[in-house]
VEXDREN-2710 file (C-alpha; in Angstrom, 1 decimal):
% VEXDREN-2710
k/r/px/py/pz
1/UNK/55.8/85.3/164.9
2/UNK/54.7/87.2/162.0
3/UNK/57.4/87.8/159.5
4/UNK/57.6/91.8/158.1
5/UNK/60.0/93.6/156.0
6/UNK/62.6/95.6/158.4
7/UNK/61.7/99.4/157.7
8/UNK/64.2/102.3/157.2
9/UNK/62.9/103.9/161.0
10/UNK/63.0/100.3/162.9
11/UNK/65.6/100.2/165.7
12/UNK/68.1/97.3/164.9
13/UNK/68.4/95.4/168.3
14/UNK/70.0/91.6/168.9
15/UNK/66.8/90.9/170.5
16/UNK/64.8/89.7/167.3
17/UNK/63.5/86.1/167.0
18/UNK/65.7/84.4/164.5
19/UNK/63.9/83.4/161.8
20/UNK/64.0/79.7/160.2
21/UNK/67.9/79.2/158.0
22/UNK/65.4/78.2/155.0
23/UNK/63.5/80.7/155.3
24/UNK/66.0/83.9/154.5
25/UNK/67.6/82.6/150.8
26/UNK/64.3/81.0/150.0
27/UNK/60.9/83.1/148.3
28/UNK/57.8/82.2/150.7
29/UNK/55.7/79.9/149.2
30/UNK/52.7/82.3/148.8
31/UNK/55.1/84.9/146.6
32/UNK/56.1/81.6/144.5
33/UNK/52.9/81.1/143.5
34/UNK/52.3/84.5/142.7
35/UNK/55.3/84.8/140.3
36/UNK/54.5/81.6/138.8
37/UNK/50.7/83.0/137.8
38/UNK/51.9/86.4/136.9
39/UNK/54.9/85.2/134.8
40/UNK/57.5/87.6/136.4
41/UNK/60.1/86.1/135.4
42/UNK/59.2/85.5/131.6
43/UNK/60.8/87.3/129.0
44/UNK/59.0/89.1/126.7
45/UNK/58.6/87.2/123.2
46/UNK/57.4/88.2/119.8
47/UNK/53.4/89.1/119.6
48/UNK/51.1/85.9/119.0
49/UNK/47.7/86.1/117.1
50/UNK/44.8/85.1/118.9
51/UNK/44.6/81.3/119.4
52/UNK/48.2/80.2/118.2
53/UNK/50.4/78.5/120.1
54/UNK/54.2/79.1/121.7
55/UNK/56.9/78.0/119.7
56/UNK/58.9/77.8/122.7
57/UNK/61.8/75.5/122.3
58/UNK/62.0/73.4/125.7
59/UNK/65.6/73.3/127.5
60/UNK/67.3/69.9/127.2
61/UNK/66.9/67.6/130.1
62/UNK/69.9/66.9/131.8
63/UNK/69.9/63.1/132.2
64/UNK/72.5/61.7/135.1
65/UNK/72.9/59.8/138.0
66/UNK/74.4/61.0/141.4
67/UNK/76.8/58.5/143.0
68/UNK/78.3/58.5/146.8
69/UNK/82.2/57.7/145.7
70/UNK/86.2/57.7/147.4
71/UNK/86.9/61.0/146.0
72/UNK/90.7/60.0/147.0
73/UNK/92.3/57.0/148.9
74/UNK/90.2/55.8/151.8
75/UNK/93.5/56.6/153.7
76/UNK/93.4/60.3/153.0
77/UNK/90.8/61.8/155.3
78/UNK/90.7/65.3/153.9
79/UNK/88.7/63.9/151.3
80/UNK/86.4/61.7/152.7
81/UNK/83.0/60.1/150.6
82/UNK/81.1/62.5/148.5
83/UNK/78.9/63.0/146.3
84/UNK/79.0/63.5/142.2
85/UNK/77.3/63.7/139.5
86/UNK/77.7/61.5/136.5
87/UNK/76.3/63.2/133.2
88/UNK/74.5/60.5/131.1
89/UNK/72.3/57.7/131.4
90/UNK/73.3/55.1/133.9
91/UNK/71.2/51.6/134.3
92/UNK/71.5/48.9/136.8
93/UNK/75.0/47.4/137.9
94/UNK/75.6/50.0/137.6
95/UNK/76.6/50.2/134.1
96/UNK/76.2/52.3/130.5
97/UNK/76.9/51.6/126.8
98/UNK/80.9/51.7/127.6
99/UNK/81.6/50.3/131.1
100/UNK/79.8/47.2/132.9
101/UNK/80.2/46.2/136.3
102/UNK/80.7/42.6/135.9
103/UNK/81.6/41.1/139.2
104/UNK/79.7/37.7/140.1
105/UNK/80.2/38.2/143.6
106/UNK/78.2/41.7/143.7
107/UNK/74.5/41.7/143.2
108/UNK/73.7/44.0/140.4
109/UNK/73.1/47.5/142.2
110/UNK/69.9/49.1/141.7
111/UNK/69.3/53.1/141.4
112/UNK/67.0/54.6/144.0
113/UNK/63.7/56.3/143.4
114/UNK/65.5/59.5/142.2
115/UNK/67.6/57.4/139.7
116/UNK/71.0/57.9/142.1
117/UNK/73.5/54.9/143.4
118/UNK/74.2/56.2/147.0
119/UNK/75.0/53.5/149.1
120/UNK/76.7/52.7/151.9
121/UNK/80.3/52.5/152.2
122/UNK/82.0/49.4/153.0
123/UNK/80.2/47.3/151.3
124/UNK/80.3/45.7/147.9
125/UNK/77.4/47.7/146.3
126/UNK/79.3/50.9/147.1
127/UNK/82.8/49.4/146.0
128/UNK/80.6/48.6/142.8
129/UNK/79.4/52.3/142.0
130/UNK/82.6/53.7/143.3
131/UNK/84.8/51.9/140.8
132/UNK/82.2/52.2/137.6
133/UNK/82.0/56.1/138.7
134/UNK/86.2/56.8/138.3
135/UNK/86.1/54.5/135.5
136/UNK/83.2/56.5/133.9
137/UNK/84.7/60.1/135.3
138/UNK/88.2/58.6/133.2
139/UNK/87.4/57.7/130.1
140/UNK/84.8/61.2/130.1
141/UNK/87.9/63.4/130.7
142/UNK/90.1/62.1/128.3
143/UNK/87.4/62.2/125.4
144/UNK/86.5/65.5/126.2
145/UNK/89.9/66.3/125.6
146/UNK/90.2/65.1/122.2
147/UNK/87.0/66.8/121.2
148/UNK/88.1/70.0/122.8
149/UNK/91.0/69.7/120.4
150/UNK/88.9/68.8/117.4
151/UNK/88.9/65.1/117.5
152/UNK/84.9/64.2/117.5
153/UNK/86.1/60.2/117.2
154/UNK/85.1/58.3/120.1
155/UNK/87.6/56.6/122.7
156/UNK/87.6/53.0/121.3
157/UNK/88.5/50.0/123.6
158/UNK/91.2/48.0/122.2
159/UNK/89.0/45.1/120.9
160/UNK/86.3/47.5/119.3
161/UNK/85.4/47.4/116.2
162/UNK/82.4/48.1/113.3
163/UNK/81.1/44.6/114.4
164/UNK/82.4/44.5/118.0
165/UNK/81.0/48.0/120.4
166/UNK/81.2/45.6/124.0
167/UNK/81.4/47.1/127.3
168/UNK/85.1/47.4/129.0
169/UNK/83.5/44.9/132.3
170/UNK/85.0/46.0/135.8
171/UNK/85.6/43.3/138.4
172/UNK/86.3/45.0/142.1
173/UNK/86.7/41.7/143.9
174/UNK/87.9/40.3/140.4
175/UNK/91.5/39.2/142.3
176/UNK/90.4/37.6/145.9
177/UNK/93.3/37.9/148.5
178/UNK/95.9/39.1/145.8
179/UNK/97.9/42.2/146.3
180/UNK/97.8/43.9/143.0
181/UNK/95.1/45.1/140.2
182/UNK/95.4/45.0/136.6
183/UNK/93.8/45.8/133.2
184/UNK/93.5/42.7/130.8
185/UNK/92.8/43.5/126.9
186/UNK/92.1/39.3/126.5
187/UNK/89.4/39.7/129.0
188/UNK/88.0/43.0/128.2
189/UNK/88.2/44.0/131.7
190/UNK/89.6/45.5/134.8
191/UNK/89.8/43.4/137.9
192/UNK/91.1/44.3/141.5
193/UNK/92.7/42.6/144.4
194/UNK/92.2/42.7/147.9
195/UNK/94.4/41.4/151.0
196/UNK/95.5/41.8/154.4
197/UNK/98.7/43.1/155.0
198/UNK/100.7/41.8/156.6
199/UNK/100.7/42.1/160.5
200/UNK/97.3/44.1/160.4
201/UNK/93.6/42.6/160.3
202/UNK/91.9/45.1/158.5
203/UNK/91.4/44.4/154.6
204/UNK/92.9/46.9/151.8
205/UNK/90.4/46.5/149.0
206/UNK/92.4/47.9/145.8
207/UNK/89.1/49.0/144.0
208/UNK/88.4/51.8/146.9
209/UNK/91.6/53.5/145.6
210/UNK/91.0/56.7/143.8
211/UNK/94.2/56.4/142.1
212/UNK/94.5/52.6/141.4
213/UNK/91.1/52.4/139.7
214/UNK/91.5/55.3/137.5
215/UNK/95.5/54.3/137.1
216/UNK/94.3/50.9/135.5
217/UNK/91.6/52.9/133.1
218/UNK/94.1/55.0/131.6
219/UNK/96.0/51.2/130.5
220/UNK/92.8/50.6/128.7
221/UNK/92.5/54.0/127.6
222/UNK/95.8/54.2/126.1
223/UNK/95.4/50.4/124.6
224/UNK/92.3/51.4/122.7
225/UNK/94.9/54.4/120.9
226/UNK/98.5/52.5/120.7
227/UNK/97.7/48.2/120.8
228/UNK/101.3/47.8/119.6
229/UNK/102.6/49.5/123.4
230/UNK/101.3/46.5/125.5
231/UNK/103.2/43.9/123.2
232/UNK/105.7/41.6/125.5
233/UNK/108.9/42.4/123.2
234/UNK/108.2/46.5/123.5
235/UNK/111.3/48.3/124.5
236/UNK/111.4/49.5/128.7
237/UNK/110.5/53.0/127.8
238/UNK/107.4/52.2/125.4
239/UNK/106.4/50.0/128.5
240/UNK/107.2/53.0/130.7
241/UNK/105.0/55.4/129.0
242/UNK/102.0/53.3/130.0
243/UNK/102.8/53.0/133.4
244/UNK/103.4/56.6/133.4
245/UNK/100.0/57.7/131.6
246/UNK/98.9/55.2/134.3
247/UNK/99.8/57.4/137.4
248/UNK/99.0/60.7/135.0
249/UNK/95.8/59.7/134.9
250/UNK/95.3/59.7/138.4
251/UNK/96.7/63.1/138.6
252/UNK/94.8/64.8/136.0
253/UNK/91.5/63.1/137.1
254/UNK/92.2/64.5/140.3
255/UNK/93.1/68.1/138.7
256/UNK/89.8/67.4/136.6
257/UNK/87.4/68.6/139.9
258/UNK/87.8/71.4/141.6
259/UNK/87.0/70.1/145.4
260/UNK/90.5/68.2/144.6
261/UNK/92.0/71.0/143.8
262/UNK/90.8/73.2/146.5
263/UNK/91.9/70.9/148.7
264/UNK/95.4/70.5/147.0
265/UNK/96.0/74.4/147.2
266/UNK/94.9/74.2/150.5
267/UNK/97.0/71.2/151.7
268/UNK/100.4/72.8/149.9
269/UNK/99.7/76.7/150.2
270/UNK/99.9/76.8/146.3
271/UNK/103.2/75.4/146.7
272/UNK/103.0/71.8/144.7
273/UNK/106.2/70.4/145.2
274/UNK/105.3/70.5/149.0
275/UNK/104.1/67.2/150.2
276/UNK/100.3/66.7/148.8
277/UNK/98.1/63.5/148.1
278/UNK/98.3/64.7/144.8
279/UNK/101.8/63.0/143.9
280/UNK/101.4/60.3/146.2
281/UNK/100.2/57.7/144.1
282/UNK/98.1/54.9/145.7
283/UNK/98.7/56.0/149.4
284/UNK/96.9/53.2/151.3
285/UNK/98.5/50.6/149.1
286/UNK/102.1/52.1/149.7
287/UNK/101.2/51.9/153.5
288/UNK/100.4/48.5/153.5
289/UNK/104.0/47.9/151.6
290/UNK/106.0/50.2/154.4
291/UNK/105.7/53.4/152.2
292/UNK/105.2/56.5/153.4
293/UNK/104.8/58.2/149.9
294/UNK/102.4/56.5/148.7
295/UNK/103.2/53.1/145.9
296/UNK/105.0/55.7/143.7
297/UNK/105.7/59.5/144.0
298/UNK/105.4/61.9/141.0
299/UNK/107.0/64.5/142.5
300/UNK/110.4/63.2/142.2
301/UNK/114.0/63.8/140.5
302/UNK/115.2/60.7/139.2
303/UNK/117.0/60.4/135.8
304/UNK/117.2/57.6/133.7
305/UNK/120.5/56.4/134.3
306/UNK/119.0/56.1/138.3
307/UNK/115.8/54.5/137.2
308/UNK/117.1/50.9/135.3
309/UNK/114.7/49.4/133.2
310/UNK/111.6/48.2/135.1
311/UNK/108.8/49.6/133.5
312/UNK/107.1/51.0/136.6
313/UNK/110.5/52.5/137.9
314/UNK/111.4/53.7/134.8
315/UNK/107.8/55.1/134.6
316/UNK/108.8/57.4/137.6
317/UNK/110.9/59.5/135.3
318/UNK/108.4/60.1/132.8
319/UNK/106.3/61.2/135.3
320/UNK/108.3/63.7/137.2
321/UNK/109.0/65.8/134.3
322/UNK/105.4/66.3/133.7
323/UNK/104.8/66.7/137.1
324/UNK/107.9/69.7/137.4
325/UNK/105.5/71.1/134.3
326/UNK/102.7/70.9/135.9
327/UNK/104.1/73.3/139.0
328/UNK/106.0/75.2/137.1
329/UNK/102.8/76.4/135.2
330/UNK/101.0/76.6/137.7
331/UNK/103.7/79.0/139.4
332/UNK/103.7/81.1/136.2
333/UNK/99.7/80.9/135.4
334/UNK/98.7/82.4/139.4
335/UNK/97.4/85.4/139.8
336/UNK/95.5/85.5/143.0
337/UNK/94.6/89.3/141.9
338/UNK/92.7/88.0/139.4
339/UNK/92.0/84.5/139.4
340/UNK/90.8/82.0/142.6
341/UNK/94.0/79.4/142.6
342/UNK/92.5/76.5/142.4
343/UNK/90.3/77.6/139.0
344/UNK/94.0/78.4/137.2
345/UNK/95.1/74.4/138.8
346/UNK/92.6/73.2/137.3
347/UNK/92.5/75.3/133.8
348/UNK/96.2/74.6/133.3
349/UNK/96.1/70.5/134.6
350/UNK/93.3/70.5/131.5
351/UNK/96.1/72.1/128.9
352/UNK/98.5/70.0/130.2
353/UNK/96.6/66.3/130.3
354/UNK/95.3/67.6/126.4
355/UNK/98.7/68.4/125.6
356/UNK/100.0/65.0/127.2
357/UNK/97.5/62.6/125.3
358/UNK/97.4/64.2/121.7
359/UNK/101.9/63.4/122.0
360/UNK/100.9/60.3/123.1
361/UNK/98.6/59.6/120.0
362/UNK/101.3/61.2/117.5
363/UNK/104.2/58.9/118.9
364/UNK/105.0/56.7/117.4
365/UNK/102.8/53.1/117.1
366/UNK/105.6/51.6/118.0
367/UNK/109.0/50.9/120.4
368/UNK/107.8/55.3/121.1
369/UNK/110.4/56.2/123.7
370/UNK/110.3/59.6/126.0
371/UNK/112.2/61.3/124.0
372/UNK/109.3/60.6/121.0
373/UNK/106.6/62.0/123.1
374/UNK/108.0/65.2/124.3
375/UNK/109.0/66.2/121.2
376/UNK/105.7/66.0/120.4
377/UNK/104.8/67.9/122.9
378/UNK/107.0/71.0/122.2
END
């Protein structure tokens, strides 16, 4: 059928062929070319004498690498795979000048013909770019929030120095048939456990989890800015702060993309101290345990005097005060009049997690307690 403009004296009827769905947002080929050799969409410059050349300054290229990646906990399905885009150059492994994927028993994965890691999921090369890509999304966050504030330094691991610039390595089957995952300054690496829990045949793989991975980052995040925190003899609280900017971190990586807010609008009606994935910390691994909060809950009310002195109870505390900030400005900031919801969740989770890390920084180097950080924060 030969496609026409629709004049002002045509009748409108339903009977109409439709035409192709590409075919109605897209130019037709023929007018492309025509624009393209007429230059219609050129800007007029300054006048050039005959035979000298543009001057044109040539947009920078924008170098990246798309990854297929949990964009949550396997276990919540609102979320699902997708797909994201990680600014910067990313080889084989995969791996860049900061983060190496270092596990033996994963063949190094390769990009595809466009440059991208999208693989399969369930299978190690996907576990592989999943974990290197909420690593990588982590430690990008939190350095653009120091340079938003002024800070140009980099994010140093702990063991970096003038001499010493190596990799943080990530190991997702670095703990075979244990139930736990952990961040380990003497190895310069993360490593992840996987097991089957009990009375179920199915295998929880820690390094699928959304929050776990990124929990473990912010350790060596937080390492490379306070070394004296992770020391054995450091008070419950100092030890309590990390676990805390642990779970944090999963929360403001979360707040840091908008499809994880839309969907945590969405999921609580703007309402965040309804039930959300959002404060359910490490869902699948809390199910495997008999949870049905996830392994912790930031959207709680405990005090100290309920929490004792076990660093990842006692991290709970911590936690829930910055989580009654974050709905309470959040409650104030809306203004569906004027703004879409989830832009002002995630406009005021990036004040907040800026606010949360330059305290942390001005605590004290060491025994910081709460009380250090949040006066830092007022």
């Amino acid at each position: 059928m030969e496609q026409r403009a629709l004049l002002p004296d045509d009748p409108i009827t339903t009977e109409r062929d439709q035409p192709p769905v590409a075919f109605i947002p897209t130019p037709s080929a023929a007018y492309r070319q025509h624009r393209k050799a007429a230059q219609l969409l050129d800007q007029p410059g300054t006048p050039r004498r005959a035979g000298e050349s543009s001057s044109e300054v040539p947009l920078p290229y924008a170098f990246g690498a798309r990854v297929l990646m949990w964009k949550q906990d396997p276990s919540v399905l609102d979320m699902d795979t997708r797909k994201a885009f990680l600014p910067g150059i990313v080889l084989a492994g995969p791996r860049d000048a900061r983060i190496a994927s270092g596990d033996p028993g994963i063949s190094p994965v390769e990009p595809n013909a466009f440059g991208d890691f999208v693989t399969m999921p369930d299978t190690p090369q996907f576990d592989a770019v999943h974990t290197f890509a909420v690593v990588r999304q982590t430690l990008t966050m939190y350095q653009r929030s120091l340079s938003s504030s002024g800070a140009e330094m980099p994010l140093p691991w702990q063991w970096n120095s003038s001499i010493d610039t190596a990799p943080l390595q990530v190991f997702p089957y670095g703990l075979p048939n244990v139930m736990n995952a952990f961040y380990s300054r003497t190895q310069n690496c993360l490593k992840f456990g996987d097991f089957v829990p009990s009375g179920q045949s199915e295998r929880v793989f820690t390094c699928r989890s959304f929050d776990i991975v990124a929990h473990e980052t912010g350790h060596a995040v937080l390492d490379g800015l306070k070394p004296h925190w992770l020391l054995a003899d450091a008070p419950p609280q100092t030890g309590g702060l990390h676990e805390s900017f642990g779970d944090l971190t999963a929360i403001f990586l979360a707040l840091s993309q908008l499809d994880q807010c839309e969907a945590v609008v969405a999921q609580t009606k703007a309402r965040l101290h309804d039930k959300t994935f959002l404060a359910d910390i490490a869902e699948q691994f809390g199910l495997a345990l008999g949870s049905t909060t996830g392994l912790r809950n930031a959207d709680n009310d405990l005090a100290l005097s309920q929490a004792g002195t076990q660093v990842h109870a006692i991290s709970q505390v911590f936690t829930g005060g910055v989580y009654d900030i974050l709905a309470d400005l959040f409650a104030l900031e809306r203004n569906p009049a004027l703004e879409d919801d989830a832009a002002v969740l995630h406009r005021v989770a990036s004040y907040l997690r800026g606010l949360v890390l330059r305290a942390l920084i001005a605590a004290p180097d060491i025994a910081a307690t709460y009380a250090d950080v949040v006066n830092e924060m007022l």
